[in-house]
C-alpha positions as CSV (number, residue, x, y, z in Angstrom):
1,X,0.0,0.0,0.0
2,X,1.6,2.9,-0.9
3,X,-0.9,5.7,0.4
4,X,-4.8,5.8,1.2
5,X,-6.6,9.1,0.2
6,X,-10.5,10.6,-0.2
7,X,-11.4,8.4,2.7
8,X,-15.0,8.6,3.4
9,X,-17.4,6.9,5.5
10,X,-21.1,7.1,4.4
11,X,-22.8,4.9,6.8
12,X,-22.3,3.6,10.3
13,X,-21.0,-0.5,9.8
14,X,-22.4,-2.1,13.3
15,X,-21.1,-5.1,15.0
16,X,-22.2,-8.4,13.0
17,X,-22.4,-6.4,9.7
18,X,-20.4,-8.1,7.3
19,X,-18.8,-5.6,4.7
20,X,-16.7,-6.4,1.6
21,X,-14.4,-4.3,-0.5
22,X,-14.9,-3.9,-4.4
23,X,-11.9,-2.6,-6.4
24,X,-12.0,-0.9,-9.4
25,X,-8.5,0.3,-11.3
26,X,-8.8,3.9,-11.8
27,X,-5.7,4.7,-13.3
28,X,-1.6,4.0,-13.6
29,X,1.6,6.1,-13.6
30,X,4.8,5.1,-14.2
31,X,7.7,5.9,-11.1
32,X,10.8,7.4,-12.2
33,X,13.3,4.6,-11.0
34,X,16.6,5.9,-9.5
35,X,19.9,4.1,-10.5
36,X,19.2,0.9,-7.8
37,X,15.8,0.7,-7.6
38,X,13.7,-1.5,-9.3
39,X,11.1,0.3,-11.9
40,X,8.3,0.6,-10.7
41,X,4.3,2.3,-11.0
42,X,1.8,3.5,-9.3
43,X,-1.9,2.0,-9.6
44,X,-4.9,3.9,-8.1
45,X,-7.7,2.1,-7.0
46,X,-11.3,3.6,-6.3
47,X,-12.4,1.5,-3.4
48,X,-15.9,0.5,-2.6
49,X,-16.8,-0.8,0.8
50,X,-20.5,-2.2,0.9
51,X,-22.4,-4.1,3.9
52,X,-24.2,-7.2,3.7
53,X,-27.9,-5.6,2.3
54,X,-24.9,-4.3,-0.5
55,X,-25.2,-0.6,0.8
56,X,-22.3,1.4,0.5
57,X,-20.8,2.5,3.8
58,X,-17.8,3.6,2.7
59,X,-15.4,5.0,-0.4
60,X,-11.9,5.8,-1.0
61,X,-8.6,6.2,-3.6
62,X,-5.7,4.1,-2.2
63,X,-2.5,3.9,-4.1
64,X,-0.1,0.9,-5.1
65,X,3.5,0.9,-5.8
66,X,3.8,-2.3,-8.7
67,X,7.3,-3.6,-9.6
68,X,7.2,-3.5,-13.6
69,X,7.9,-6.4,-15.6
């Protein structure tokens, strides 16, 4: 995980809800590498957390570092 932003919580999750996450890709940049690191980007994810009646209790952007290939 390489940073969590736009975090938002909607609704109240209550003991014995069950939640779930959905992930969605947003978008990807490339990292400029310096001379011993490995190249790299970053990935940002919109992030979708719904309860068990699939209501959405809460949303945010979180950020991946991915080695390239």
């Amino acid at each position: 995980n390489y940073g969590l932003d736009e975090l938002r919580f909607i609704q109240p999750v209550y003991v014995n809800d069950t939640i779930y996450v959905k992930l969605t890709a947003k978008s990807k940049q490339d990292k400029q590498a310096k001379e011993d690191e490995i190249p790299s980007g970053i990935v940002k994810w919109d992030v979708e957390v719904l309860n068990q009646n699939d209501e959405q209790v809460a949303q945010a952007t979180i950020l991946t570092l991915v080695a390239k290939k």
